[in-house]
N, C-alpha and C positions, 0 to 999 in steps of 0.2 A: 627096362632100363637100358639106356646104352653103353657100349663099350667106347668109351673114350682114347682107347686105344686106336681105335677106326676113325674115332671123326676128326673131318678135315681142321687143320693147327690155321688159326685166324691169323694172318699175315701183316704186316705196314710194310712199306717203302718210304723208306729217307732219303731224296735226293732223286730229281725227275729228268736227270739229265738221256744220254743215251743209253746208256747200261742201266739206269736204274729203271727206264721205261720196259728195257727189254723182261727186267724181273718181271715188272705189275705185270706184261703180256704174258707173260707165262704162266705166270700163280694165277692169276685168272682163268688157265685148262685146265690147271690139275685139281685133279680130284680129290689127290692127299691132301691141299691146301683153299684158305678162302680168300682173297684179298680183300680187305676190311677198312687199310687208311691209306692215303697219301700225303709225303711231307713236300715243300720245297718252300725256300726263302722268296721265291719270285713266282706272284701271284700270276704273270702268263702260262708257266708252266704248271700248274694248278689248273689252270681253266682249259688248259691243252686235255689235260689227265681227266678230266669232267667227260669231256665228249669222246672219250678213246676208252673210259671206263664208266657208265653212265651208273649212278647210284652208289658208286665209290666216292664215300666223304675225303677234302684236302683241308689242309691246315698250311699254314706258313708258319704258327710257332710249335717245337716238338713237346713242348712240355704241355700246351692246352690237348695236343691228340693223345698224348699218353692220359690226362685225367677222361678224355671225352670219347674214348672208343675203345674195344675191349678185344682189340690185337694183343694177344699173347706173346706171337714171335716180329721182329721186325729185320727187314733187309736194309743195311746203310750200307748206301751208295754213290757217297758224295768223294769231293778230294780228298785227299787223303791227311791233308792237317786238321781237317774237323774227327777223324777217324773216332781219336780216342774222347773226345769230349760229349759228343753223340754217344756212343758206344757206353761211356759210365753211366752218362743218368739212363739208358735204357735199363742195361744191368741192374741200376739201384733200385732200379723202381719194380723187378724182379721179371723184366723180360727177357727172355732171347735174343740171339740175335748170329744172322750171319751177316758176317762184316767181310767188303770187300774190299782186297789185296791193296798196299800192305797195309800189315796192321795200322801204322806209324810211321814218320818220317824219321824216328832215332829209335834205337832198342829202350833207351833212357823213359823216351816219350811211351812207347807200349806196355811199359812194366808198370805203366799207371793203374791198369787193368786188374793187374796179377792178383789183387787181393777179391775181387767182384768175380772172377772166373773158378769155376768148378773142379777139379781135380781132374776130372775125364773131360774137361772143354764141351759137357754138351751144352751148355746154356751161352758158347761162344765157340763159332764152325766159322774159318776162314771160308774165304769165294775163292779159292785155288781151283777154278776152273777144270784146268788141264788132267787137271787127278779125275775126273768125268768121264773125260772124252771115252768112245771104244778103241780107239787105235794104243789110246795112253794106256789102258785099262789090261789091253791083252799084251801090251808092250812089258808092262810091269810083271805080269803074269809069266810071260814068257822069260824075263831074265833072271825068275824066283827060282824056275823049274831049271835052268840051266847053269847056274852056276856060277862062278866070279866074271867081272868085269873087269875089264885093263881100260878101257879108255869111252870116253863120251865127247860127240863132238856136237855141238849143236847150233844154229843159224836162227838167227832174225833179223829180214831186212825191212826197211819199210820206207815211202819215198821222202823226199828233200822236202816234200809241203810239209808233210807232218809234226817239221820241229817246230816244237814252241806251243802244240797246241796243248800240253800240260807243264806250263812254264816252273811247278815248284816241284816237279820230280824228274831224276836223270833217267838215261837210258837201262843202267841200273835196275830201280825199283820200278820203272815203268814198264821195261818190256824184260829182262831178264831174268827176273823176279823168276815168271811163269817156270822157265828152264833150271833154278834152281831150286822149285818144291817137286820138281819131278827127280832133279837129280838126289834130292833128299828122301825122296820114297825111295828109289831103285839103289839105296846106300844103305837103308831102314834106320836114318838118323845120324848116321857115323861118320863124325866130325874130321873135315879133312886137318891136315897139318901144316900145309902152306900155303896160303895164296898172294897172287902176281896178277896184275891190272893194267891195262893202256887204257889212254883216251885219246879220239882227234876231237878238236875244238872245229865249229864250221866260222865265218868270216866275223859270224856275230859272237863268237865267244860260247856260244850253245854247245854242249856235247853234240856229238850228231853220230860219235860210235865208240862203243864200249870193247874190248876182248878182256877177258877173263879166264886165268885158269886156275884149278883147284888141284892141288895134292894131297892125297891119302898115306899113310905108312905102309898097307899093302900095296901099295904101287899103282894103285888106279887113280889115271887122270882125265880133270874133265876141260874141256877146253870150250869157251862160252863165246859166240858174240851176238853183236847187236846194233844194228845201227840206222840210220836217218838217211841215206844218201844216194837211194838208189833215184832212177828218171824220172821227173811228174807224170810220167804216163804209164807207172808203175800203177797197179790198183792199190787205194789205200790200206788195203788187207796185207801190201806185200807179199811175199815168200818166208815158208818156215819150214827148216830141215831137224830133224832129231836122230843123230845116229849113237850105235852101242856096239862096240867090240868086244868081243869074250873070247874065253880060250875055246875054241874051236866053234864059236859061232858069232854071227855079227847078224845086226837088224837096223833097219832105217825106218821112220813116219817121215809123212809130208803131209802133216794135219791144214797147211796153207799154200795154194789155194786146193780149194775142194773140189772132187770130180767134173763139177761145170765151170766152165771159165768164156767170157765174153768178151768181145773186144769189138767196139765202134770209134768214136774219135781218141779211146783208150783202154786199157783195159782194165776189165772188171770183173769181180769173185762175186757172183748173184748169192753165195752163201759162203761167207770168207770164215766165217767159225760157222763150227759144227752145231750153230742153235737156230733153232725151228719154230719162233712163238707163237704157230698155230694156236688160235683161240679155241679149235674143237680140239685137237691133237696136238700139244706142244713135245715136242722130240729135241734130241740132239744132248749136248753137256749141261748148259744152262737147268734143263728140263730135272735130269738128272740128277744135278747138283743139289735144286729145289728140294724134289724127292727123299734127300739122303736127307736132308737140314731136318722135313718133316719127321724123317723115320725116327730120329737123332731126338726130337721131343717128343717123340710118343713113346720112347724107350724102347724100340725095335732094332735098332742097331747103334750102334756106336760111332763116333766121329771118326774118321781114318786117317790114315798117316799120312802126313802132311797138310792137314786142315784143321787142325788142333792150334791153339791158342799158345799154347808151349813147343809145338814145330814152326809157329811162325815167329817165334821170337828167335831160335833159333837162325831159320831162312834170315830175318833183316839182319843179323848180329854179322852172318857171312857174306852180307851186302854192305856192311860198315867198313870188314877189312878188307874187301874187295875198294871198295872209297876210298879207303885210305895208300891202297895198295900202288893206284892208280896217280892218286896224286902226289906220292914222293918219288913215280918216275920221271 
């Protein structure tokens, strides 16, 4: 008889775009895992997925691959206004799912969820990346062991091509999302008391930079930004700083770019995140991230903080009055 505890959790992917390729590349190494379906609305992308995963069955409709193949768990990794309506029938039809960031485009719209999700979230594991990484991992570890924080500062730049190329999410939930389920583990939840928001507008009306800052009643402040504006000959990874002040010690990452960096007619990050789809050895957060999702339905560990289905309502709730914060300046 085997231990089902061991064998590999049969996977799908919804949504074949970049990120949702990089999942099928990965589940495809791991050993904890099988990949078993592929979804996408646009049958090129589907026949892309054929020759890049040869004897992985695709579908275009979700509801014939959920009666027609016996994926247990599924990765949805489409935009994010399809989030919650993918994400229920998976749930109702009693599968898992890691759903990636964010949940929703309204706290309003994710709480559609609330009643199909488990009490411990493991049948629903946010793709909060960054909680993965090793930098993030010993980052977190280290401010546990040390003691209170007074201030968080943290950067995302990324160039002037890049705006528009997710025209129904701001800079916000697109890119600062990431920096505030980190500053929500390194807080273990605890709800700040103020927050204050800028935004520049570029020629088209697009955001193109966010700052943000967050207050605590112990006095710890976090201050965010983010933005669109750096040279086209930035790489499309840009630059990304994470610092932490404590009382008698302070830490910085610079998870972007990563130790190789190239530059020919511009420059470029050969590995701008830390994921590795090697199809014999996939490594890096991605890999990681996989890994815990697996463990998470075999009942080997537990979901972690800030990947929880009830931390990311949280996370968008402090992305609403961040929105709002920003627009009655």
């Amino acid at each position: 008889m085997t231990d089902d505890r061991n064998r590999p959790v049969r996977v799908g992917v919804v949504g074949l775009g970049r990120f949702g390729m990089l999942h099928a590349q990965t589940l495809r190494g791991l050993a904890e895992a099988e990949l078993v379906a592929l979804v996408d609305q646009q049958q090129a992308r589907i026949d892309h997925a054929y020759s890049a995963f040869p004897g992985v069955p695709g579908w275009m409709d979700l509801d014939k691959a959920i009666l027609e193949t016996n994926a247990e768990a599924w990765v949805v990794a489409t935009p994010t206004e399809t989030h919650v309506c993918l994400t229920k029938k998976l749930l109702e039809s009693g599968r898992a799912v890691l759903l990636e960031k964010p949940v929703a485009s309204t706290v309003a719209e994710a709480k559609e969820l609330e009643p199909l999700v488990k009490g411990d979230s493991s049948n629903l594991m946010l793709g909060h990346i960054l909680l993965f990484g090793s930098e993030n991992r010993a980052l977190l570890s280290e401010a546990k062991s040390r003691g209170p924080i007074v201030y968080i500062q943290a950067v995302r730049h990324r160039p002037a091509t890049s705006l528009g190329r997710s025209p129904g999410d701001t800079p916000f939930e697109l890119m600062m999302v990431h920096d505030l389920y980190l500053v929500f583990a390194l807080v273990n939840g605890l709800e700040p008391t103020r927050f204050s928001a800028q935004i520049h507008r570029a020629s088209t009306g697009a955001i193109d930079l966010a700052n943000a800052q967050l207050v605590w009643d112990n006095g710890l402040i976090a201050n965010l930004t983010v933005s669109m504006v750096t040279p086209p000959g930035m790489s499309d990874e840009g630059f990304d700083r994470f610092e932490i002040f404590g009382k008698g010690w302070a830490a910085k990452v610079e998870p972007t770019p990563r130790p190789i960096q190239i530059w020919d007619d511009k420059a470029r990050w050969p590995i701008g995140l830390d994921i590795i789809p090697d199809p014999a050895a996939p490594s890096g957060m991605l890999a990681d991230e996989l890994r815990a999702f697996c463990r998470v339905l075999r009942g080997q560990s537990s979901v972690r903080i800030g990947a929880t289905y009830h931390d990311a309502l949280v996370i968008l709730r402090w992305i609403e009055n961040l929105r709002r914060a920003a627009n009655s300046t």
